[in-house]
N, C-alpha and C positions, 0 to 999 in steps of 0.2 A: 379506519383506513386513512383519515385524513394525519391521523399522528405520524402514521407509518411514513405517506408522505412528503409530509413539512421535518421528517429525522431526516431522510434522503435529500432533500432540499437544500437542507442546512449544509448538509456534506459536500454537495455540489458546489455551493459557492464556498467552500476552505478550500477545495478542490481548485477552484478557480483561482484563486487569492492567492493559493499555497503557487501554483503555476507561470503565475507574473513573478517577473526579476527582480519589483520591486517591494519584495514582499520580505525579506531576510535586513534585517536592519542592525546593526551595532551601537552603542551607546556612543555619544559623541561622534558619532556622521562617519567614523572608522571605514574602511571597505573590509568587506566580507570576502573571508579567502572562499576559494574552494573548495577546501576541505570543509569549511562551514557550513556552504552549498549541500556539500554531500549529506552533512552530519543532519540537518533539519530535514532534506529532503527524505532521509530515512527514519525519520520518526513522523514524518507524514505518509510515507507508508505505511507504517505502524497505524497513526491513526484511522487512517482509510479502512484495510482489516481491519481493525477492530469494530470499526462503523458495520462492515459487513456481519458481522459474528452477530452485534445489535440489532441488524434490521431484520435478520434471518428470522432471529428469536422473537421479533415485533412481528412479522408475518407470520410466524407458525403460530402464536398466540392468540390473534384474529381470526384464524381461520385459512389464511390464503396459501401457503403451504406446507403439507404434510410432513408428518415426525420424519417419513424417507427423507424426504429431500434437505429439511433443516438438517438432519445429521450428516449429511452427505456436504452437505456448503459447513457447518461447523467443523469436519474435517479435514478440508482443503485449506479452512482458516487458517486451520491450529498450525499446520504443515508451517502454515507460512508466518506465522508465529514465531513455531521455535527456531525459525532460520533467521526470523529479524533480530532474534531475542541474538543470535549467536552474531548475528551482522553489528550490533549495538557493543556491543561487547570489543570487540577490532577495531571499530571504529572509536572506542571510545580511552584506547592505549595509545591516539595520535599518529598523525601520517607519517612517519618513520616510522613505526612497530608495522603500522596496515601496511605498508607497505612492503613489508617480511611475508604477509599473507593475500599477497594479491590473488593465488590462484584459490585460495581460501573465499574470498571474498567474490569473486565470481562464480565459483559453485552455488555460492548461495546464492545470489542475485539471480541466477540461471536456473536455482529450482524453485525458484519463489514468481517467477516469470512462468515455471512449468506447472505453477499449482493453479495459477492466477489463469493461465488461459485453460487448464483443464475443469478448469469452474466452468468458464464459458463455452466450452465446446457442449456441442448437441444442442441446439436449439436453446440457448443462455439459460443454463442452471435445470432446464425440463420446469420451467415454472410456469405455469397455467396462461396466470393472471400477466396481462404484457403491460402492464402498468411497474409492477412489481417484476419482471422478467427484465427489462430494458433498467430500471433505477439499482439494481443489481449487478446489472453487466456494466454501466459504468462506472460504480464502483471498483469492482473487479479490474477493471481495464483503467484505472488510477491506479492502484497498486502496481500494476505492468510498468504504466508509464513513470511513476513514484520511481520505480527497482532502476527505469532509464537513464532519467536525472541522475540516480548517485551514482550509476555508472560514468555517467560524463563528468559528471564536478569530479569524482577521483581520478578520471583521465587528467581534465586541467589542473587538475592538484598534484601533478607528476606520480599519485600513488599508482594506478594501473597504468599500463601501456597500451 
């Protein structure tokens, strides 16, 4: 239990690091566009899920929650997985092509915001143990907030409206 823990800990402060301004840096003191903004903020959502899919399998392997539930939270993962995997991909053709796919780019932001809170609905995950209930849900509720960020950085980056 302590591993499981100190793995959710660890996330918690990327989480925090990832969320200060001054955490995106460029070689030579550069300024970081917005679209840069965007592009890091969404592979720290990436990381986030993925952190979730890892701690899921870390608690079902101790004991603290059942094959239901881990399949059920690996589920909602993947969901938003394949929608990062496709968000990575837009974003990674530069703000002039994204910007061809903005309405593209907001469905998905929008079901990955859909998957992330239907995680947390019903009493955060149905998970027992509120140690592990609560280091879950904020999790989950980075990835919300993660999906927010690239929303906004693509806004100041004139790709969405």
């Amino acid at each position: 239990m302590k591993k499981l823990r100190s793995q959710f800990g660890v996330v918690a402060v990327l989480v925090a690091v990832a969320l200060t301004a001054g955490c995106i840096h460029k070689a030579g003191g550069a300024k970081v566009t917005p679209y840069e903004k965007a592009v890091t903020y969404s592979a720290s959502l990436a990381q986030v899920n993925s952190s979730v899919a890892d701690g899921i399998m870390t608690a079902h392997r101790q004991g603290v929650v059942s094959s239901q539930q881990a399949n059920a939270v690996l589920t909602f993962q993947a969901k938003i997985a394949d929608d990062h995997e496709r968000l990575s991909q837009i974003l990674g053709e530069g703000p002039q092509s994204a910007s061809g796919s903005a309405a593209e780019i907001l469905r998905l932001i929008d079901d990955v915001k859909a998957q992330a809170n239907a995680l947390i609905a019903g009493g955060g995950l149905n998970i027992t143990n509120p140690n592990t209930q609560q280091s879950f849900a904020a999790d989950v509720n980075s990835v919300a907030a993660f999906a927010d960020m690239v929303v906004a950085s693509l806004k100041a980056a004139g790709v969405l409206q």
